[in-house]
Structure formats: C-alpha cells, structure tokens
C-alpha positions as CSV (number, residue, x, y, z in Angstrom):
1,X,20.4,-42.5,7.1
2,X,18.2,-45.4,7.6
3,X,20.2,-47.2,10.3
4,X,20.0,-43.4,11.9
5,X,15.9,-43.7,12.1
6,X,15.2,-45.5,15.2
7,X,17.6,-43.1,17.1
8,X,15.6,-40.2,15.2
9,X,12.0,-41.7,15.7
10,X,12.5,-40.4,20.2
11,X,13.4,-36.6,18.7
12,X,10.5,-36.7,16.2
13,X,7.7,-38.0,18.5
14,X,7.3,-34.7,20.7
15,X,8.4,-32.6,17.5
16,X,5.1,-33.8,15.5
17,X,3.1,-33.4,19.0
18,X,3.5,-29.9,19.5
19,X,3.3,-29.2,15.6
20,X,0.1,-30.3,16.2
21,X,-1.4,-27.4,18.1
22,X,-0.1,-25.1,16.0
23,X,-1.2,-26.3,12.6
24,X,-5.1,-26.3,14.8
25,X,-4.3,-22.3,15.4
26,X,-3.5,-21.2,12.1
27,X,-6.0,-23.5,10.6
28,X,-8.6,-21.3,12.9
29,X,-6.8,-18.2,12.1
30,X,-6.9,-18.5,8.8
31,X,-10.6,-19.8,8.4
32,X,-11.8,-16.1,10.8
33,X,-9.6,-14.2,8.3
34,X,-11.1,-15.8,5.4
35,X,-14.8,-14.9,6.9
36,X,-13.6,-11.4,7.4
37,X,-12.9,-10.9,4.0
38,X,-16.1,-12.7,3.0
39,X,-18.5,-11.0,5.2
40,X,-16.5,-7.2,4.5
41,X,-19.4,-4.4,4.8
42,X,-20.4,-3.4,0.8
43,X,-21.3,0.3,2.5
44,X,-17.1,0.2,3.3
45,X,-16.5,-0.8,0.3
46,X,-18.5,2.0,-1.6
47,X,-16.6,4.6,1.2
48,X,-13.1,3.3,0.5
49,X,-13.8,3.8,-3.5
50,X,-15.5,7.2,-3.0
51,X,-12.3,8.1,-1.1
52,X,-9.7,7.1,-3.5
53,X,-12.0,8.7,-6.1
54,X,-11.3,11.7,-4.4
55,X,-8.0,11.1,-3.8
56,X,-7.6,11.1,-7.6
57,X,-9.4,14.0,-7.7
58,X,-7.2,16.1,-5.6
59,X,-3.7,14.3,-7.3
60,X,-5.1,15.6,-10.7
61,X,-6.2,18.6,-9.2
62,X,-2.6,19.3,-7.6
63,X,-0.7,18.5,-10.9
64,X,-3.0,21.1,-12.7
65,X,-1.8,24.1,-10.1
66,X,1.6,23.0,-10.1
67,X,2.2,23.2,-14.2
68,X,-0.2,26.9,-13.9
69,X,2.4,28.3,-11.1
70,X,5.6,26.7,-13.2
71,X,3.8,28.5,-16.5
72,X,3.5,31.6,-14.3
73,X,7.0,31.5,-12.9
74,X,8.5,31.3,-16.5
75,X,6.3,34.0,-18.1
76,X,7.4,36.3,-15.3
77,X,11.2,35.0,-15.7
78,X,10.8,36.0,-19.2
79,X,8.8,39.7,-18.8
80,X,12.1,40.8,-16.4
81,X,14.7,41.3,-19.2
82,X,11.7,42.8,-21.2
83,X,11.7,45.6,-18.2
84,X,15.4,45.8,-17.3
85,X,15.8,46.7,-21.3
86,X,13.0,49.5,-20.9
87,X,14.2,51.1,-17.9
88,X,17.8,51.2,-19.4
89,X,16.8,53.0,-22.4
C-alpha cells in the first residue's frame, strides 16, 4: 500500500481541496441552525404546549364518547331480546 502512495497523493490533492468548501458550509449551516434553536421565541413555545394541551384534551375527550356510545350500543343490543320476548307473548 505504501509503495501505492505517491501514485495516490495526485488523486488526493483536488479530493481534500474541494472537501474543503464543504466542510466551511456545513460548519455555517450548522452554527445558524444551532442559533435558531437558541434564540426560539418563549411566546412559541408557551403556544405549542398550550396546543398539545389541548390536543390532550380532545384525545381524552374522544375516548370518553367513544366507551359512552359502545356502553350505549350494548345496553340497546341487550333491551332487543327483552322486547322481541314481550311482543311474542
């Protein structure tokens, strides 16, 4: 591998010069996302919690209804035999 080198060092010159570029734009990229996340608005913050408070609200709220109409459905699924054996007799 070593006697390979100096035929590898012609390949590696303009491979490391463009690298060079692009480490520079994700090193920016990365330092505006990292001041995006520091300089986030507290007044979004309190919104986004209020929503998914509500959020919670309405999943609990859903899962309430649903286990009433299922209770419903089976009372009523139980009172129909009770009629079809009155109005047989």
């Amino acid at each position: 591998m070593l006697n390979r080198l100096p035929e590898l060092v012609p390949l590696m010159i303009p491979i490391l010069a463009l690298m060079i570029p692009i480490v520079a734009i994700m090193t920016t990229h990365q330092r505006k996302m990292a001041e995006i996340m520091r300089d986030r608005n507290p007044i979004v913050d309190g919104q986004v919690d209020a929503l998914r408070r509500e959020v919670a609200e309405l999943k609990q709220l859903v899962h309430q209804q649903s286990i009433s109409i299922d209770n419903l459905v089976s009372v009523q699924t139980r009172s129909i035999p009770d009629l079809r054996d009155r109005v047989s007799h």
